[in-house]
ChimeraX commands (.cxc) that place a marker at each C-alpha (Angstrom):
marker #1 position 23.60,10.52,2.33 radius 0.5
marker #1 position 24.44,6.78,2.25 radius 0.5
marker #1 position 26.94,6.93,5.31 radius 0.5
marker #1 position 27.92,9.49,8.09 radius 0.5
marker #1 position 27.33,10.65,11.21 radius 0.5
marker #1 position 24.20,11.02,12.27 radius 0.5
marker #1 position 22.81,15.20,12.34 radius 0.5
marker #1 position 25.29,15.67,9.49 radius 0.5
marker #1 position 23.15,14.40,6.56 radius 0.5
marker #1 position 22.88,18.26,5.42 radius 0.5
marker #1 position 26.05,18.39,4.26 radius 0.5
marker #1 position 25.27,16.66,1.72 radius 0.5
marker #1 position 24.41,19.79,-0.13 radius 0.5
marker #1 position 27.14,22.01,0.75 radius 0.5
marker #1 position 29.18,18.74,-1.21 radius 0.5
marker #1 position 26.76,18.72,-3.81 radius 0.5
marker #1 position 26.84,22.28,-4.46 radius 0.5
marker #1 position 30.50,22.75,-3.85 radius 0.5
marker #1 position 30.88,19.57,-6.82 radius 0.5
marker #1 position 28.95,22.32,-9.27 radius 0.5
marker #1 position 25.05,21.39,-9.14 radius 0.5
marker #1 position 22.77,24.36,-8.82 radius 0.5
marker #1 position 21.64,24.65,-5.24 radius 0.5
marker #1 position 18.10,24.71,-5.87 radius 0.5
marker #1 position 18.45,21.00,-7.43 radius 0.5
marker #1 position 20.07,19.66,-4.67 radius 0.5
marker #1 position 16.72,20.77,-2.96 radius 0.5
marker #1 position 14.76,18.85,-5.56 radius 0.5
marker #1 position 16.70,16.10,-5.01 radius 0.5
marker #1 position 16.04,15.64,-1.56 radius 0.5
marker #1 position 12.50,16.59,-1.86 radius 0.5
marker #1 position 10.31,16.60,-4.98 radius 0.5
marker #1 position 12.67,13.63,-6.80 radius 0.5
marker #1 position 12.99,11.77,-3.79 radius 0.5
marker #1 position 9.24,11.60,-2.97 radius 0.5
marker #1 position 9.01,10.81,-7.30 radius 0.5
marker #1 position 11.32,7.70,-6.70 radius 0.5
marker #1 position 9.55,6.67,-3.43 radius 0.5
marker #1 position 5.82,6.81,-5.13 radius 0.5
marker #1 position 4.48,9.74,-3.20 radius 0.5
marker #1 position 4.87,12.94,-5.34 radius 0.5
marker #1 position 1.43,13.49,-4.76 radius 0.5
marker #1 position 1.79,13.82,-1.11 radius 0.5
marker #1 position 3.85,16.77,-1.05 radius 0.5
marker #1 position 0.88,19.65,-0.66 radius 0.5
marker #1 position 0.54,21.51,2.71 radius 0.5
marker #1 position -2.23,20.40,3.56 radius 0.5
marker #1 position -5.33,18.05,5.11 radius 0.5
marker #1 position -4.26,14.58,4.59 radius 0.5
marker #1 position -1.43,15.12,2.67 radius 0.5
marker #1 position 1.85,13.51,3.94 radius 0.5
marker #1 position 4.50,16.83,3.45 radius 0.5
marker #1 position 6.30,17.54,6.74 radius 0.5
marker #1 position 8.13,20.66,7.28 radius 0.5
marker #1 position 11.24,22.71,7.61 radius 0.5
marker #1 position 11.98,26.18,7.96 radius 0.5
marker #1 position 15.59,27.64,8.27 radius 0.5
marker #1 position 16.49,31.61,8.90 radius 0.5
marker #1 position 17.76,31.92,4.85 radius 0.5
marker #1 position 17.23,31.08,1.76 radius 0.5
marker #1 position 19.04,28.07,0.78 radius 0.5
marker #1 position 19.36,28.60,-2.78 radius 0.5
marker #1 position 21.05,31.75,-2.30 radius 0.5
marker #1 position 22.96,30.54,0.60 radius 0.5
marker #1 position 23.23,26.40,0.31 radius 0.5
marker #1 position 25.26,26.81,4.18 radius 0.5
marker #1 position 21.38,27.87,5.66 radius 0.5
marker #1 position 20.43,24.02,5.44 radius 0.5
marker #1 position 22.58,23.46,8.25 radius 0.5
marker #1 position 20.46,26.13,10.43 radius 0.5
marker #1 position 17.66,24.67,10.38 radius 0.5
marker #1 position 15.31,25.96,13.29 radius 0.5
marker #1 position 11.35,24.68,12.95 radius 0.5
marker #1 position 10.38,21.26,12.15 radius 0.5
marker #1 position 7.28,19.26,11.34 radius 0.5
marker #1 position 6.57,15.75,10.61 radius 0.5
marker #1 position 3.29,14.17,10.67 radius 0.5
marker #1 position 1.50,17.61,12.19 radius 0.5
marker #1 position 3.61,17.10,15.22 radius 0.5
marker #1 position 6.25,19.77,15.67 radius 0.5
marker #1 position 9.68,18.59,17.02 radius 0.5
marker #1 position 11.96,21.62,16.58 radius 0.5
marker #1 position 10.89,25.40,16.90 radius 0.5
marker #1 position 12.46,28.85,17.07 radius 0.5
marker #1 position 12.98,30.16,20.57 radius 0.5
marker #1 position 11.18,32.58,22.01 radius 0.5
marker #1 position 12.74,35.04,24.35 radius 0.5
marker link #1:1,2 radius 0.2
marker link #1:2,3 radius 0.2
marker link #1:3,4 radius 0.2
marker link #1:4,5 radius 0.2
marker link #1:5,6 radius 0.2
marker link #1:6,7 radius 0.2
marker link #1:7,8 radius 0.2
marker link #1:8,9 radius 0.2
marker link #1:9,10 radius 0.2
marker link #1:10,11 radius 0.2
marker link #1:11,12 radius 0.2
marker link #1:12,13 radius 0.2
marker link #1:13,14 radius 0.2
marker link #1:14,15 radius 0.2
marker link #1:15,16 radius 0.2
marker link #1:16,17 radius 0.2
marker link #1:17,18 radius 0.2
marker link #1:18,19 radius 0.2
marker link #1:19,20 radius 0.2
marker link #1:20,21 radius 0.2
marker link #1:21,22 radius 0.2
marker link #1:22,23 radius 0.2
marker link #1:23,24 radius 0.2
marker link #1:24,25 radius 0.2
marker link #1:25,26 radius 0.2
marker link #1:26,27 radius 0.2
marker link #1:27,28 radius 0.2
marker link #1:28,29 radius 0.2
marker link #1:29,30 radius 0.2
marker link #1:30,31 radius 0.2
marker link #1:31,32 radius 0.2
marker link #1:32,33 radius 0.2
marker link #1:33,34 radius 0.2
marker link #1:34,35 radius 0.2
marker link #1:35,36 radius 0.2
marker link #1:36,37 radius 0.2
marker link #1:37,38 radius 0.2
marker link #1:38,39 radius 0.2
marker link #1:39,40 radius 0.2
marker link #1:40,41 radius 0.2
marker link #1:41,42 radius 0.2
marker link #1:42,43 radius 0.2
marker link #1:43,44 radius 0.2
marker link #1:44,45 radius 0.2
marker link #1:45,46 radius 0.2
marker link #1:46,47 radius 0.2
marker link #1:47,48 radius 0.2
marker link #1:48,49 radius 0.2
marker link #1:49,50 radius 0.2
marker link #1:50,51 radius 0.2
marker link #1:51,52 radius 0.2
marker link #1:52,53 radius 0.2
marker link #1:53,54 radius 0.2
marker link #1:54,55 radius 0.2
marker link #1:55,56 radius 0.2
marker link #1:56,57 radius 0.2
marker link #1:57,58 radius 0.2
marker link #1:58,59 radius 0.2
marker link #1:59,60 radius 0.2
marker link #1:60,61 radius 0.2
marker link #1:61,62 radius 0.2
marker link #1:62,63 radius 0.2
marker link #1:63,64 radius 0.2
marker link #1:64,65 radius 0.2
marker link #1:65,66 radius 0.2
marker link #1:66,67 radius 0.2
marker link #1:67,68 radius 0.2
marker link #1:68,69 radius 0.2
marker link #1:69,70 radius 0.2
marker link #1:70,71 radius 0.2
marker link #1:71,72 radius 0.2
marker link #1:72,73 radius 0.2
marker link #1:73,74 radius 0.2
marker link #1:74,75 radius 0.2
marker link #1:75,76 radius 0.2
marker link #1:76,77 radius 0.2
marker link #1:77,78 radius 0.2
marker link #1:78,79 radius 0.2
marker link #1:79,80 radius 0.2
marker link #1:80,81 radius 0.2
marker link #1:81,82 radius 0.2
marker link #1:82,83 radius 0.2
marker link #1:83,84 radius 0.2
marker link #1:84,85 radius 0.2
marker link #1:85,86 radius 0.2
marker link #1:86,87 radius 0.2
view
C-alpha cells in the first residue's frame, strides 16, 4: 500500500479482491512476489537461518479475504510481537 494510515495496510486486499483478483493472489503478491522482486525468494522456508517471519489469523484468508484484518500471532526475526490471549 503506497499511502494510508498506518495499521490499515491490510486493506489492501479486501480492495484488491473486491476489484476482481483471486484472493489467494493477493496473498502471493504480498508474499512470494514481493520477496521475488526484493531478491529473497529463497528466504521464505520456516526454518534455521532462513529470513520468513510469521502470521497467523483465526481463518482462512482465501476463503474469507476480511480474516487478514484479524490477525492475532506474529513473528519477525524469531522474536514474537503479537500472540493469541490466553484466558
Amino acid at each position: 500500500m503506497g499511502v494510508g494510515p498506518h495499521g490499515d495496510n491490510a486493506r489492501e486486499f479486501l480492495y484488491m479482491v473486491e476489484a476482481g483478483i483471486p484472493a489467494s493472489y493477493t496473498l502471493q503478491a504480498a508474499t512470494l512476489h514481493t520477496a521475488t522482486v526484493l531478491g529473497v525468494d529463497d528466504q521464505g522456508a520456516i526454518e534455521t537461518g532462513k529470513r520468513a517471519d510469521i502470521i497467523a489469523m483465526p481463518g482462512d484468508p482465501v476463503a474469507e479475504i476480511g480474516n487478514v484484518m484479524k490477525v492475532d500471532f506474529v513473528m519477525k526475526d524469531g522474536t514474537v510481537y503479537r500472540q493469541p490471549l490466553v484466558g
